[in-house]
N, C-alpha and C positions, 0 to 999 in steps of 0.2 A: 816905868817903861816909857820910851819914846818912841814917835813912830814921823816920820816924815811921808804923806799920802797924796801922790801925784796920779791924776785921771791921767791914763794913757791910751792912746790907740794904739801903738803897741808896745814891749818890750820883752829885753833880753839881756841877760846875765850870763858873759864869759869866765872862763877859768884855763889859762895855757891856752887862747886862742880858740877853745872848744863851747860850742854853748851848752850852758849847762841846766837852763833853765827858760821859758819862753812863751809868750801869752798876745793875743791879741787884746781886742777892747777889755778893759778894767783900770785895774790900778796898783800901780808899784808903791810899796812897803818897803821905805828902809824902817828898817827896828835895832832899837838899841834897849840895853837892857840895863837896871843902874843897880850896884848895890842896895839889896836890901827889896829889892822886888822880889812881888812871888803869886801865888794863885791868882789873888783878886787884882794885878794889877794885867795880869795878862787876860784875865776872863773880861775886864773892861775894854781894852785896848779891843780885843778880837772882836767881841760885842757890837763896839762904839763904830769899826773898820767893815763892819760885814751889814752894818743899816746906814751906814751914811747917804744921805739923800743929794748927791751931786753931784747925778746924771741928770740930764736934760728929761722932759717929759715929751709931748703932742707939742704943749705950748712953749716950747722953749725955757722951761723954768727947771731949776735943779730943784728935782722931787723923785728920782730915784734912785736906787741902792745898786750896789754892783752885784750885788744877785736878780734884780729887778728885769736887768737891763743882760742877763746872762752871760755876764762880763767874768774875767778872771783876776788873780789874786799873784802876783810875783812877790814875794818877803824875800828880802837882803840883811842880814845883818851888817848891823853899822855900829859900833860902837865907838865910833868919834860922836856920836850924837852929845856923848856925855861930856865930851875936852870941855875944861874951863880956858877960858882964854883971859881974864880977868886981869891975871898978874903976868906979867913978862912977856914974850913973844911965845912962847914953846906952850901949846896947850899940856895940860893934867889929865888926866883920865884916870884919876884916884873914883871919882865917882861910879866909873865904868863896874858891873859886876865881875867877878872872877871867872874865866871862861868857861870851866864846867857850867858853874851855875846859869851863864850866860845862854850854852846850848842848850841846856836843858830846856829854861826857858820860852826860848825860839821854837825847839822841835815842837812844846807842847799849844805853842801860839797856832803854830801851822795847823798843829793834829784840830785845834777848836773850830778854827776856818773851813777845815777840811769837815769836821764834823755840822756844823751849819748848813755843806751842801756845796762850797765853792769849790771851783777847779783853782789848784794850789801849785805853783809852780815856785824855785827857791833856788838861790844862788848856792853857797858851798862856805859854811861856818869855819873863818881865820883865814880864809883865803884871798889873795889877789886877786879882782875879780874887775870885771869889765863889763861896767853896767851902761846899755844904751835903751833909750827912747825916744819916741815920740809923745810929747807932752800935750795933751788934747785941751786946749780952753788958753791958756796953761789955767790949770788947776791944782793948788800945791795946797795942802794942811799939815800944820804940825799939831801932836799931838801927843798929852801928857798925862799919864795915870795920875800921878800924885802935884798935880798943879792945874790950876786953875787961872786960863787967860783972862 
């Protein structure tokens, strides 16, 4: 799994011009899901996403968590996370998982966040969707079950 984790002051996921999903202070989760993922790579990801220490503290140092800091949690599924761009212009997305597998996934990514305690807000799986924020710091992570920066 992959997850792209941006501190936001706030954000919002449209669908047909409708919002469909909507959070103040936290942090928006694009996730992508790659063939061949599965429990453990989501119980990290969620894990890894729900103690990340980079919120500001007193002293201005990133040392709290978006539960810490009473923040919320937007997840978007993204599965271009996975395009290869490598060869040719036209990205692949052979590595992407198959979209059942992919929801499944997702839902149960949310249910774990959700089960940690955070307020879980979520765009609309294969949909066209219109994600906007405010990007706080900017603060961006990527973020990779089975790889190591």
């Amino acid at each position: 799994m992959r997850a792209v984790v941006q501190r936001v002051a706030e954000a919002r996921v449209e669908v047909d011009g409708q919002v469909v999903g909507a959070i103040g202070r936290g942090l928006l989760v694009l996730l992508g899901v790659g063939e061949g993922d599965g429990a453990e790579d989501l119980a990290y990801l969620a894990d890894k996403i729900a103690g990340l220490r980079i919120f500001e503290d007193e002293q201005g140092k990133m040392n709290l968590s978006v539960t810490e800091v009473g923040g919320a949690v937007l997840v978007v599924s993204q599965f271009t996370l996975y395009g290869d761009c490598r060869k040719g212009r036209r990205p692949s997305f052979t590595p992407a998982a198959a979209p059942e597998t992919a929801n499944r996934l997702y839902e149960e990514f949310v249910a774990r966040l959700r089960i940690a305690g955070l307020e879980v807000a979520t765009g609309v799986f294969q949909a066209h969707m219109g994600v906007h924020l405010l990007n706080d710091g900017p603060v961006t992570l990527l973020l990779d079950s089975r790889r190591e920066f």
